[in-house]
Phi, psi and omega in degrees: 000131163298153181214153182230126209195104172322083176323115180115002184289114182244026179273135178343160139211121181271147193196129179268100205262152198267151174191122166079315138162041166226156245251127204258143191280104185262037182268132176077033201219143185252165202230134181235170179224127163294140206194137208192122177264180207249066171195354160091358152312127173309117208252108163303128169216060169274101201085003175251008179238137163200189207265160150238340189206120181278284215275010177249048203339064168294116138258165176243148144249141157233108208267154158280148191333324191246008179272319187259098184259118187319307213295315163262026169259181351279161167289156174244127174206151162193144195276181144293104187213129177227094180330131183350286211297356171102351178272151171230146162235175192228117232208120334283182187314303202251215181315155165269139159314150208231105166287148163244156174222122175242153175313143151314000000 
């Protein structure tokens, strides 16, 4: 989903991720967030994701100060989520959601 988001925002953001439009069960799954600058550099975003609802597959970013730059937008994001048994998917699935970053 696109999304638009002000440089320097370090406020939660919450997001459900989905499959089929029903709410994917993150119980026993750990969740990463792919993060991509419009140059395909990699945005560390390590220790800023986390599960907040297992069975509503609610996660957070908490993004740091310095991950989201206008200057290097737009973004590429999807999460990561790789189930107790070691499979992973990807939400979404298909093309990555597209960050926009605007100047404070």
């Amino acid at each position: 989903m696109p999304l638009i988001i002000t440089e320097g925002t370090t406020a939660n953001m919450d997001f459900v991720l989905t499959a089929d439009g029903v709410a994917v069960n993150l119980t026993g799954a750990t969740v990463t967030l792919v993060l991509t600058d419009k140059d395909g550099t990699a945005v560390t975003t390590t220790g800023d994701v986390s599960i907040v609802t297992a069975a509503d597959g609610k996660v957070r970013y908490a993004p740091d100060a310095a991950d989201l730059v206008a200057s290097t937008s737009p973004y590429r994001a999807r999460f990561k989520v790789t189930d107790s048994g070691g499979q992973i998917a990807y939400y979404p699935s298909g093309l990555a959601d597209i960050w926009t970053i605007t100047a404070e």
